[in-house]
C-alpha positions, -999 to 999 in steps of 0.1 A, spaced: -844 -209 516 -829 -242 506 -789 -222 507 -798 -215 543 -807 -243 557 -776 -258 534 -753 -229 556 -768 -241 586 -759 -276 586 -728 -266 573 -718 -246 602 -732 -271 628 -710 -296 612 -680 -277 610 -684 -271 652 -684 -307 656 -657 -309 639 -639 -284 659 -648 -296 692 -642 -334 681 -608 -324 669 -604 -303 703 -612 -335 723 -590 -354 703 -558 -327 709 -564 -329 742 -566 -367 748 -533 -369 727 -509 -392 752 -479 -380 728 -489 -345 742 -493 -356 778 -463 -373 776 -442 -339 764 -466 -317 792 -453 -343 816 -416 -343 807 -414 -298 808 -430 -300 843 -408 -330 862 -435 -349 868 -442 -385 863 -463 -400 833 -464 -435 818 -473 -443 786 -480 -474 774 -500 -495 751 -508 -530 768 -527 -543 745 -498 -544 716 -465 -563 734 -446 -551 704 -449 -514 708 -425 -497 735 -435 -478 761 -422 -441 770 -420 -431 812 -410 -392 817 -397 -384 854 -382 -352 869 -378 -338 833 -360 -373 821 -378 -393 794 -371 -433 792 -380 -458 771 -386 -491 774 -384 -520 754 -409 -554 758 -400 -588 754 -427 -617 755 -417 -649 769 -443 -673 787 -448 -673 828 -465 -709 841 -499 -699 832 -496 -674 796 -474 -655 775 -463 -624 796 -443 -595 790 -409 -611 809 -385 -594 800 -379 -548 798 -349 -531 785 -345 -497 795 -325 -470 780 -329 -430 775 -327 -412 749 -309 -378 761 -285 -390 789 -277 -351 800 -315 -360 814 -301 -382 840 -288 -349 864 -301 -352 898 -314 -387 898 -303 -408 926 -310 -447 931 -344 -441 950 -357 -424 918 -353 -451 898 -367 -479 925 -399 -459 920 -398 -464 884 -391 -501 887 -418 -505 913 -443 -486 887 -431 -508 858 -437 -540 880 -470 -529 887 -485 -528 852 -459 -563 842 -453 -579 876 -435 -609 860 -406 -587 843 -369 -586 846 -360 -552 846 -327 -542 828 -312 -509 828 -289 -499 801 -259 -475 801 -256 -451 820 -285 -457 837 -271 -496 850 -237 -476 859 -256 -460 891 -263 -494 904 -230 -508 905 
């Protein structure tokens, strides 16, 4: 009677396990990023929180990254400064200036005081 019950739990606790891990797999922002990047569509990831850590933008199949600097604004310590590069720059196919307006305008919406900088290539299609 006692091994039973014992079996029971242990099966009830091994689907929680399995469904927690599921939840887990699924809210993975690595993994959104990558389902983002093999369909051309747009995803940001970022962590706000931690100014130290970059962020990763994927955008028609091109994945950037993008490097924080802190600095101080007139009223706090603000992310001022973003260096963009990418890793891949075969990536870049297809992308015109508009394309990457839009990704400035969605960078200055989550750190409106930044200076974006582009690095090569990428800076060569604004000159």
């Amino acid at each position: 009677m006692f091994v039973l019950v014992l079996f029971r739990i242990l099966i009830l606790a091994s689907l929680l396990l399995l469904i927690f891990t599921l939840i887990q797999y699924l809210r993975n922002p690595q993994r959104r990023l990558q389902i983002a990047k093999n369909t051309d569509s747009f995803f940001f990831m970022d962590d706000r929180d931690n100014s130290k850590k970059n962020f990763q933008i994927t955008y028609k199949g091109a994945l950037f990254e993008g490097e924080k600097y802190l600095g101080t604004t007139e009223d706090a310590f603000e992310v001022v400064n973003i260096s963009i590069t990418i890793s891949n720059p075969m990536e870049l196919s297809g992308m015109n200036r508009e394309d990457l307006y839009f990704l400035e305008k969605e960078i200055l919406i989550r750190y409106p005081f930044a200076k974006i900088e582009w690095k090569h290539p990428i800076n060569q299609l604004f000159q």
